[in-house]
DRENFITOR-568874 format. One record per residue: residue number from 1; residue in three letters; x, y, z of N, C-alpha, C in turn. Coordinates in steps of 0.05 Angstrom, whole numbers, plus 5000, padded with zeros to 4 digits. Layout:
! DRENFITOR-568874
    k    r   nc1   nc2   nc3  cac1  cac2  cac3   cc1   cc2   cc3
  NUM  ALA     X     Y     Z     X     Y     Z     X     Y     Z
...
! end
This chain:
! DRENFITOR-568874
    k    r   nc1   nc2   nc3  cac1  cac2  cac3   cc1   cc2   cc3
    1  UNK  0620  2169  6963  0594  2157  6954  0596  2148  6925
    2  UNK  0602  2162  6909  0610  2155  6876  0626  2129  6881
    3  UNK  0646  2132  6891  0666  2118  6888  0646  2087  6898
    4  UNK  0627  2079  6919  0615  2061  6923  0593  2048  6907
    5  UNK  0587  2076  6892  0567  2074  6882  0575  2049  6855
    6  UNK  0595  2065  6843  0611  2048  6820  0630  2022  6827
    7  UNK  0638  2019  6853  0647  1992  6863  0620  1976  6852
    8  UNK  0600  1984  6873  0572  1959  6868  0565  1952  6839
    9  UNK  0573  1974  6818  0560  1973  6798  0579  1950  6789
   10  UNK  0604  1956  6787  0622  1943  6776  0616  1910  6779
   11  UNK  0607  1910  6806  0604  1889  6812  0586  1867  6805
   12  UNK  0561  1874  6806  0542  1871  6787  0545  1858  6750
   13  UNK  0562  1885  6750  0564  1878  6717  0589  1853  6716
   14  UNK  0601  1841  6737  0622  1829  6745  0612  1798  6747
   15  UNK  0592  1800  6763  0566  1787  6772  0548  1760  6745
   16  UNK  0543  1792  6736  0532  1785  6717  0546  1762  6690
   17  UNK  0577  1769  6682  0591  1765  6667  0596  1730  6676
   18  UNK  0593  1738  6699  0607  1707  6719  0580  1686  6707
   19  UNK  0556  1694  6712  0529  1681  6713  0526  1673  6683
   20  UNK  0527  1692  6661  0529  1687  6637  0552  1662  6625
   21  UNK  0574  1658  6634  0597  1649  6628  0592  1609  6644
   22  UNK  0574  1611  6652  0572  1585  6667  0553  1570  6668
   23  UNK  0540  1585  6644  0528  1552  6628  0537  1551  6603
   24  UNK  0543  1521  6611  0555  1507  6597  0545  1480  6599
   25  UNK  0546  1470  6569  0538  1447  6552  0541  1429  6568
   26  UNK  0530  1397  6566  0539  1377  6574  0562  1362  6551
   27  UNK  0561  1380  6521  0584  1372  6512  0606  1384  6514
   28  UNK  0597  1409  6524  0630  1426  6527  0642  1406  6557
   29  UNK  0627  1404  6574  0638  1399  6601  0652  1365  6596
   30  UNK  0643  1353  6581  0662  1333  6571  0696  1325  6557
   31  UNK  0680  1350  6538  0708  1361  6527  0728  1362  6541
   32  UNK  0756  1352  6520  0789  1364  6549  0791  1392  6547
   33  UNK  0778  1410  6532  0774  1438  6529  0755  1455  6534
   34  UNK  0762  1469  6546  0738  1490  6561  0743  1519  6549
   35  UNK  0726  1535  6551  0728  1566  6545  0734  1578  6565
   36  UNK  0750  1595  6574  0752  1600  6601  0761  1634  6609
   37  UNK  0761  1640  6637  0753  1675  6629  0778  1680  6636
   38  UNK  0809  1664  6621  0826  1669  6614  0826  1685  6593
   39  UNK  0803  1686  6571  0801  1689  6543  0825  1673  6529
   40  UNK  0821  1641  6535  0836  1631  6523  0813  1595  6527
   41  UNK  0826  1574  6519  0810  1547  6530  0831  1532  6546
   42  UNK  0823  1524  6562  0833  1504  6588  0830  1481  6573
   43  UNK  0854  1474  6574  0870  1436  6576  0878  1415  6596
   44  UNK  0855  1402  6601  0857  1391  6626  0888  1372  6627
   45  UNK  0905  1372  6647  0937  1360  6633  0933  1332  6663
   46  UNK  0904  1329  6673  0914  1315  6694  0898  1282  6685
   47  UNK  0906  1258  6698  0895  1243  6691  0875  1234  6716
   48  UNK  0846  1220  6709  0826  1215  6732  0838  1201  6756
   49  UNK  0836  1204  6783  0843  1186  6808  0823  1162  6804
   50  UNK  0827  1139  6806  0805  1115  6812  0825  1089  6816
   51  UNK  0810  1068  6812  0830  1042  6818  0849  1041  6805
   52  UNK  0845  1056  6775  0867  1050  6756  0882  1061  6760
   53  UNK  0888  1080  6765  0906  1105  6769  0923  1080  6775
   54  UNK  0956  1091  6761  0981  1089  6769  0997  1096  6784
   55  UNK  1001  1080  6801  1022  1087  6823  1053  1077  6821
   56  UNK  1071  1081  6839  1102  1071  6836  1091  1042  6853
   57  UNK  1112  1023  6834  1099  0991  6842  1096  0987  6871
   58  UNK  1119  1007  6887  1126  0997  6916  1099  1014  6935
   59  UNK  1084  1030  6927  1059  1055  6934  1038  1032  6934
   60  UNK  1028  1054  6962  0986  1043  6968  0983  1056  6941
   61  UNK  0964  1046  6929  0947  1052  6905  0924  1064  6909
   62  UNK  0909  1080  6899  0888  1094  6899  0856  1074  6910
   63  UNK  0853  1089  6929  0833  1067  6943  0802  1089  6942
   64  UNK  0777  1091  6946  0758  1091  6939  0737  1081  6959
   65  UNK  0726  1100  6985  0705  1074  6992  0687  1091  6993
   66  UNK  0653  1077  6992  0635  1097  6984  0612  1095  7017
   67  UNK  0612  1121  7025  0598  1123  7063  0568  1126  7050
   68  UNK  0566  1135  7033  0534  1138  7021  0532  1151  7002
   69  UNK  0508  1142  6988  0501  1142  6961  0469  1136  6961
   70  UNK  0454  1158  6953  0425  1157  6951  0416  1166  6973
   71  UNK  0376  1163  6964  0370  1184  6979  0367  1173  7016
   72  UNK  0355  1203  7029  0369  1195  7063  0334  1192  7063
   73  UNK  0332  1195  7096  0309  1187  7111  0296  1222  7103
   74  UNK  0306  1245  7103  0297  1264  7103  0290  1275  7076
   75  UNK  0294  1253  7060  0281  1264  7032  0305  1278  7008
   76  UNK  0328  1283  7028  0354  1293  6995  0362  1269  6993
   77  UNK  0387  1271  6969  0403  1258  6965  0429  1264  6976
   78  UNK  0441  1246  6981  0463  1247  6998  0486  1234  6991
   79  UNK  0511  1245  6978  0541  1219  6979  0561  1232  6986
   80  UNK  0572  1209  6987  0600  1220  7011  0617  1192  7006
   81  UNK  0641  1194  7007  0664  1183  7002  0689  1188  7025
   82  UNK  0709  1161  7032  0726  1167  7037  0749  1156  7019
   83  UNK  0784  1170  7016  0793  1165  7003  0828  1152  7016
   84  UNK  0835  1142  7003  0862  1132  7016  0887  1134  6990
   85  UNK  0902  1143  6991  0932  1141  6972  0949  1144  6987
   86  UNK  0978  1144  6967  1005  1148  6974  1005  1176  6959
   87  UNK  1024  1188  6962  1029  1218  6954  1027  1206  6927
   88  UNK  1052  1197  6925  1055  1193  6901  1050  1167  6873
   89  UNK  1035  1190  6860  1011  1170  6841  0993  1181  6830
   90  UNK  0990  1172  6802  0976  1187  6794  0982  1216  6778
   91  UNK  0969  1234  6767  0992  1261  6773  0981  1274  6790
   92  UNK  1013  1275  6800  1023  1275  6826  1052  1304  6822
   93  UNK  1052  1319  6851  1085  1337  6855  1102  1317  6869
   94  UNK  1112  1313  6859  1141  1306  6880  1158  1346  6890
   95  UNK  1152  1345  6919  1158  1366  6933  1190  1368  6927
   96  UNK  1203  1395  6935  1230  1388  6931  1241  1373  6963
   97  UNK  1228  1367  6988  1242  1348  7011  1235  1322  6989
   98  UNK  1220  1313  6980  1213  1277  6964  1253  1279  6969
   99  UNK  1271  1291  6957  1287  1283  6948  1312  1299  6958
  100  UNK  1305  1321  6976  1322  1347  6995  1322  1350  7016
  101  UNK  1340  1334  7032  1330  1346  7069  1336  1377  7063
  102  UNK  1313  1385  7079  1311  1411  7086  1300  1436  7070
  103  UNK  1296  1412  7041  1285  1430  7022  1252  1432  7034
  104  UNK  1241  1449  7012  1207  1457  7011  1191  1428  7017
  105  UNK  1165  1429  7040  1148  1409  7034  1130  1419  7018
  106  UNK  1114  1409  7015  1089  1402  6995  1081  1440  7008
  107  UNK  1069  1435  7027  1058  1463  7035  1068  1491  7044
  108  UNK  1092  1484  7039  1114  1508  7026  1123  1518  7003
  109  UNK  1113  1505  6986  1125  1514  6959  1107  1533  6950
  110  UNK  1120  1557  6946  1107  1581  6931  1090  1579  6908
  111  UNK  1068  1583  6912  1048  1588  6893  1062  1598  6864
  112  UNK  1080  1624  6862  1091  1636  6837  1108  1613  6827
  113  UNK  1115  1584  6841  1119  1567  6821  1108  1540  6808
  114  UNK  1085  1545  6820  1065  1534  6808  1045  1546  6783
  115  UNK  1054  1573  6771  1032  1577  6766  1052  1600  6745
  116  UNK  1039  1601  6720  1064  1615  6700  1066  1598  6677
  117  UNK  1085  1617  6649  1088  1602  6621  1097  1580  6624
  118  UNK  1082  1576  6601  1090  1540  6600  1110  1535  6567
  119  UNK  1131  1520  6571  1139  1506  6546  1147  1476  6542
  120  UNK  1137  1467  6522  1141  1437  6515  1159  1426  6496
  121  UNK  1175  1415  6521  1195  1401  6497  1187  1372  6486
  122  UNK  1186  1365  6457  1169  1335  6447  1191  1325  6434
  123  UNK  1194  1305  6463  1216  1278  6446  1194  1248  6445
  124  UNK  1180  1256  6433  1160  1224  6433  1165  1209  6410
  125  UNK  1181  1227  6387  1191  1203  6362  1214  1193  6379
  126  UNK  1241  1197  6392  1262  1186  6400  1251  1164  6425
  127  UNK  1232  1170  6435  1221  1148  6455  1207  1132  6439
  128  UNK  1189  1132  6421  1174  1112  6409  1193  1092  6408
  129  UNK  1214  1086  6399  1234  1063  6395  1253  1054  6420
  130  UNK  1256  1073  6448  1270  1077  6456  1256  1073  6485
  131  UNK  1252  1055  6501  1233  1066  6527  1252  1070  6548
  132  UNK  1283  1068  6547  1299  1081  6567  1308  1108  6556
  133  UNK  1298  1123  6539  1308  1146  6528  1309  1163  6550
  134  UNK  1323  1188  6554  1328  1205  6563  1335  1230  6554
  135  UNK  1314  1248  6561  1314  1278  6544  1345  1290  6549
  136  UNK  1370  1296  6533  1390  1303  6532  1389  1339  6534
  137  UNK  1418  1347  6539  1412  1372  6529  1418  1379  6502
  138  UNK  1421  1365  6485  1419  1372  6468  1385  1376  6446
  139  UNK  1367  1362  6467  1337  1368  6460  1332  1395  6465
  140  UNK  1346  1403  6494  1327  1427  6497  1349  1452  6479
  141  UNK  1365  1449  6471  1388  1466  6461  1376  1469  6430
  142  UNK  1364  1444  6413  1348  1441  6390  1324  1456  6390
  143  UNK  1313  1456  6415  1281  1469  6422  1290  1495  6414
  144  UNK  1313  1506  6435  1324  1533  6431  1325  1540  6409
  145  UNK  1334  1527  6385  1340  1540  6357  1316  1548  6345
  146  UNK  1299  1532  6347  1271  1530  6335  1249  1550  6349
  147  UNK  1247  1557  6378  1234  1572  6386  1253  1594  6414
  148  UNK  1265  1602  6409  1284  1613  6427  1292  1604  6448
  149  UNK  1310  1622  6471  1315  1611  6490  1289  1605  6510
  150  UNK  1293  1587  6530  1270  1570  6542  1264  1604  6565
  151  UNK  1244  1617  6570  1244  1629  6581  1245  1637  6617
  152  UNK  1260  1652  6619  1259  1652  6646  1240  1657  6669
  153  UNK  1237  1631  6685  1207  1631  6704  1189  1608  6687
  154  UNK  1197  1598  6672  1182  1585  6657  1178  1554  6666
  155  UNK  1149  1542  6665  1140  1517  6666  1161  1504  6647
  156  UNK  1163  1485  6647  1182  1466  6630  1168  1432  6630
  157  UNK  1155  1433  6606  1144  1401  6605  1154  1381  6585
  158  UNK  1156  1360  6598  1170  1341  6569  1150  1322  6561
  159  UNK  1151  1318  6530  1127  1293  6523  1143  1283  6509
  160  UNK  1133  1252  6531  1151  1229  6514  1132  1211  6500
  161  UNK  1106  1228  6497  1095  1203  6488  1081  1184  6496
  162  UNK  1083  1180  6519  1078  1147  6536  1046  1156  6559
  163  UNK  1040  1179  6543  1008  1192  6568  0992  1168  6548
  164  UNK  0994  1168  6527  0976  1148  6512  0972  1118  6520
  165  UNK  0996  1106  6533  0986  1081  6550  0976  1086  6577
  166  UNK  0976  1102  6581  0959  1114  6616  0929  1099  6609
  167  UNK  0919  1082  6625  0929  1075  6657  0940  1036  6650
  168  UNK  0952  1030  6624  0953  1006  6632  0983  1006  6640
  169  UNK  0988  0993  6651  1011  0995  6674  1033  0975  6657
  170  UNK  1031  0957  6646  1050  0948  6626  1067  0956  6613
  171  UNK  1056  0972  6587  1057  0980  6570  1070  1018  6587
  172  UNK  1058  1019  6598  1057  1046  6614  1083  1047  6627
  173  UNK  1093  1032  6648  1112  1030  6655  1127  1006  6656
  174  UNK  1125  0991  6632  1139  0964  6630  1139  0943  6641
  175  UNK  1119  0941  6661  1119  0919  6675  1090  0921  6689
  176  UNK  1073  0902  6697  1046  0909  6716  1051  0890  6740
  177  UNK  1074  0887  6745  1076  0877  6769  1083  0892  6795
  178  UNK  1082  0880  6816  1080  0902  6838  1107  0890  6865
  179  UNK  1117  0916  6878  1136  0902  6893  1162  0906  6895
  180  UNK  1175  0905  6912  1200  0909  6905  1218  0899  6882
  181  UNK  1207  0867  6883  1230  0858  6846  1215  0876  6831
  182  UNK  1191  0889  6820  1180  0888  6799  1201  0927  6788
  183  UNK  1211  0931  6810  1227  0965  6813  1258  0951  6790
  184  UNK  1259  0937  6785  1280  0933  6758  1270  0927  6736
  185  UNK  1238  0924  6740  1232  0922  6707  1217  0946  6696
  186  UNK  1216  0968  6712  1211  0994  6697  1226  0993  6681
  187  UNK  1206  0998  6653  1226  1018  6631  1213  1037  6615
  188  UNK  1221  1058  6622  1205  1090  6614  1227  1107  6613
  189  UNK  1217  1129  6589  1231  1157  6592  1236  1173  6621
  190  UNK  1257  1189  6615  1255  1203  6629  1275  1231  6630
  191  UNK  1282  1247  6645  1307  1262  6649  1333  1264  6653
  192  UNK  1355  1265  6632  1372  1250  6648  1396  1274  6652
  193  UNK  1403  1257  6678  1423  1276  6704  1430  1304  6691
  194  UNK  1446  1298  6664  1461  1317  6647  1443  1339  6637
  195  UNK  1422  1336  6634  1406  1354  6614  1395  1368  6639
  196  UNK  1391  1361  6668  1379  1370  6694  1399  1383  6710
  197  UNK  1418  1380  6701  1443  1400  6708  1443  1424  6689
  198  UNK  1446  1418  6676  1446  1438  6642  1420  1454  6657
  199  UNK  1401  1453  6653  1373  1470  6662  1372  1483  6689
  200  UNK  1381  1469  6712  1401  1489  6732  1426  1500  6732
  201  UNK  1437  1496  6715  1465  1518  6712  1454  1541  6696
  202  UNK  1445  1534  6677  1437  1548  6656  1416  1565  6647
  203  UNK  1398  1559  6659  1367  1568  6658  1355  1567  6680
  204  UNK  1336  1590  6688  1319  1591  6713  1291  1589  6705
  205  UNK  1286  1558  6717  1258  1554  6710  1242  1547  6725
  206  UNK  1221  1540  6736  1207  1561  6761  1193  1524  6767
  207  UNK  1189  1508  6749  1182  1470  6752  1188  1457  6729
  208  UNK  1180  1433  6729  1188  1414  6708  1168  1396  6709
  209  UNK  1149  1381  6680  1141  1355  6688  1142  1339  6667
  210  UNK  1129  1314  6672  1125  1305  6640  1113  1283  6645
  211  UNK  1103  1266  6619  1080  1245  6621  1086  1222  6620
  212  UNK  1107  1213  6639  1116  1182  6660  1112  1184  6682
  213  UNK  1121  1166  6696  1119  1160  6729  1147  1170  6741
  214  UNK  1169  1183  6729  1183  1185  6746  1198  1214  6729
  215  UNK  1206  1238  6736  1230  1253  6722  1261  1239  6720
  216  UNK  1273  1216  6738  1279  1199  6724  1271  1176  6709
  217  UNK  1291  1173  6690  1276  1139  6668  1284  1122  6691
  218  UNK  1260  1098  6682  1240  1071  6692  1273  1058  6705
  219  UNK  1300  1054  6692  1318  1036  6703  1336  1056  6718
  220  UNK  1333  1088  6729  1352  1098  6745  1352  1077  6774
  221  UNK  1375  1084  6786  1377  1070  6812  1377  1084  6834
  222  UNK  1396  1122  6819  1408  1138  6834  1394  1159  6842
  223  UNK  1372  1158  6821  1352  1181  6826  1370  1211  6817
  224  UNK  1385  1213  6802  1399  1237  6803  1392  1261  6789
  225  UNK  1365  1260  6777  1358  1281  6764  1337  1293  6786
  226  UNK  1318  1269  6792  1305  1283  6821  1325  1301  6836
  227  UNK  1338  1294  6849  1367  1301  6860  1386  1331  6864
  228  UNK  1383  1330  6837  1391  1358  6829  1369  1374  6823
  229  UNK  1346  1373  6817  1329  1400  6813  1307  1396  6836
  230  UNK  1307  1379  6854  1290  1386  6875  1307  1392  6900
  231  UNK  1331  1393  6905  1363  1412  6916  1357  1436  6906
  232  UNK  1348  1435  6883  1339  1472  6882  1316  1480  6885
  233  UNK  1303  1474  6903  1272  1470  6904  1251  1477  6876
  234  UNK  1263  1464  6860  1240  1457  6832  1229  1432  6831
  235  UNK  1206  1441  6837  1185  1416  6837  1180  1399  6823
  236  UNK  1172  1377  6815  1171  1355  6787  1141  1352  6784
  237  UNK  1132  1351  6769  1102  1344  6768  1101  1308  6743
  238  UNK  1090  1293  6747  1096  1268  6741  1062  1259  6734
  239  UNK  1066  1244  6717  1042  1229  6703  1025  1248  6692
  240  UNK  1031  1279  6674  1017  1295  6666  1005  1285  6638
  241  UNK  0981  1291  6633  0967  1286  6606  0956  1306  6598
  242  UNK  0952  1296  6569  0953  1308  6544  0970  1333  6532
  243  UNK  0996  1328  6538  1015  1341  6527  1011  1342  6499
  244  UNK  1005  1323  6488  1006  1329  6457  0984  1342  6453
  245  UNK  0971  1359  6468  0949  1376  6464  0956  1403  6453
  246  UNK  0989  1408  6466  0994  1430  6466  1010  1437  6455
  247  UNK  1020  1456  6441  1046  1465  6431  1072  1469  6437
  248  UNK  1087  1488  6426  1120  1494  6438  1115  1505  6452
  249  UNK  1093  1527  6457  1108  1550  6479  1076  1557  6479
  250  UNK  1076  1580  6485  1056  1609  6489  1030  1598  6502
  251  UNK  1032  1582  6520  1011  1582  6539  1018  1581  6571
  252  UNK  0996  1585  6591  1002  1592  6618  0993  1554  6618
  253  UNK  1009  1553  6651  1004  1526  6669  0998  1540  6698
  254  UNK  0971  1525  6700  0958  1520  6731  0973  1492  6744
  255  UNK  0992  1495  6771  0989  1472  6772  0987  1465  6809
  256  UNK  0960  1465  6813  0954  1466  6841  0953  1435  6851
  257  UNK  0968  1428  6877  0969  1399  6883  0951  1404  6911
  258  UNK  0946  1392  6926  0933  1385  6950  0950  1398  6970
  259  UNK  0947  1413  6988  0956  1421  7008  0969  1414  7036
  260  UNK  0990  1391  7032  0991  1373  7053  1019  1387  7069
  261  UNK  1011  1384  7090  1029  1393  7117  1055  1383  7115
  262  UNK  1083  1384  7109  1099  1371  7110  1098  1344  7089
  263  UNK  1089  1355  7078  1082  1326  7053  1105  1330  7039
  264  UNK  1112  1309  7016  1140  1294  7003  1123  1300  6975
  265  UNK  1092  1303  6967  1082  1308  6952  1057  1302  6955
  266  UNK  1042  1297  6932  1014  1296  6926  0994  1294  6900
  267  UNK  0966  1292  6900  0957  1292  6887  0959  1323  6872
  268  UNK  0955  1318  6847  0963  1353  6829  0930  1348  6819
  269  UNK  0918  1380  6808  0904  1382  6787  0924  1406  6767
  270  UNK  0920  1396  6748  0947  1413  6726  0929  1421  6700
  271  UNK  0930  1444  6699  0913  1453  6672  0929  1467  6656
  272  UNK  0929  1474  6628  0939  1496  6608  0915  1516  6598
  273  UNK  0927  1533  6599  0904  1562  6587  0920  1569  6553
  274  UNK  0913  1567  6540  0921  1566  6507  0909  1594  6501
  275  UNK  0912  1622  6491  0897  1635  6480  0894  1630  6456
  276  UNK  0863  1649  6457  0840  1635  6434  0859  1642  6399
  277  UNK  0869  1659  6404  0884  1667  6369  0902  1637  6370
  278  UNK  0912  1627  6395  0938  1607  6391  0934  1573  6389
  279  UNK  0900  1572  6397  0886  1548  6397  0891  1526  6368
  280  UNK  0905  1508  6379  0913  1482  6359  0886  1479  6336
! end
């Protein structure tokens, strides 16, 4: 009976904490930062779904239709939406099958690697000049000197910089045309083969993402960095924002995608938890 007695209480005071903690401002809820009962603030890392949203030129694009909106015959209000995409678009997982027979679909991949420390590697001065750049290993080997080895189990994100033209598609991925020709005029950062070998021989790291359309750069043909780390079923997470929100290291990544049956990937929601002493 004690023992129940102090479950309920607990609960209550549990209750209570939850009720207190959830109001919130209409300027906090705008904010890319939230307070959160991490005891740290949430960094929203995903960018909005709508027309704009970016997709790969050859992808259905984010479609939108609205079944109702306003009030009904019985006096509420009522809306409802249906939605249409391609997996991939937007930020988005590329599963490790996108690029592995027989690897993980979408609704196989273990939760424990979605979800864990995060570190950022920032090559956005070498891309500013450079839009076929490719993160080498000698970036993440530099990271290493400056903040230790990349840790094991660890999120792994790259910022190149290029979340800041999100969503114009030009500028964003070099070209706004759509189609099969328009797949040679990507030109964007990305991962390249060598440095994605280096991080599977070398380091056990639990995903990878970064803020382009592809973990390979805009002119691969071969796809070979996909290739090799989704063969090890490490998942890619693609079109992530506001990396430059965040630092080198010492925060957690949420990164929950849509639950699809045999899916190649999907829509992501991707957050960072920063604790409050470590807050930029």
């Amino acid at each position: 009976m004690k023992l129940l007695i102090t479950l309920i209480t607990l609960s209550f005071i549990f209750i209570g904490c939850e009720n207190k903690k959830a109001t919130i401002s209409p300027e906090e809820t705008a904010s890319y930062t939230e307070k959160s009962m991490f005891d740290g603030s949430i960094i929203d890392l995903t960018h909005t779904f709508s027309k704009e949203s970016i997709y790969w030129v050859t992808a259905k694009e984010f479609k939108l239709d609205t079944v109702a909106f306003g009030e009904t015959d019985k006096g509420y209000f009522y809306s409802a939406n249906n939605f249409e995409t391609a997996e991939h678009g937007g930020t988005h997982i590329d599963a490790p099958i996108h690029f592995a027979a027989n690897a993980q679909s979408l609704d196989e991949i273990p939760l424990t690697r979605l979800i864990g420390q995060g570190v950022k590697i920032d090559v956005s001065e070498k891309a500013k000049n450079n839009r076929d750049y490719q993160v080498s290993v000698a970036d993440f080997t530099n990271w290493e000197k400056q903040n230790g080895a990349i840790p094991e189990d660890a999120i792994v994100l790259l910022e190149t910089g290029f979340s800041k033209f999100y969503p114009n598609k030009k500028e964003y991925l070099g070209t706004d045309e759509r189609g099969n020709d328009a797949v040679q005029k990507l030109h964007f950062p990305g991962l390249s083969p060598e440095a994605a070998t280096w991080l599977v021989e070398n380091r056990k790291i639990k995903s990878i993402g970064l803020d382009t359309a592809s973990i390979d750069y805009g002119q691969s043909t071969h796809f070979q960095s996909h290739v090799i780390l989704l063969s090890e079923n490490i998942p890619a997470f693609e079109n992530v924002a506001n990396l430059d929100k965040l630092s080198a290291k010492d925060f957690q990544i949420i990164a929950l995608p849509m639950k699809i049956k045999g899916g190649s990937g999907g829509p992501l929601r991707i957050i960072a938890i920063i604790p409050d002493d470590l807050n930029l």
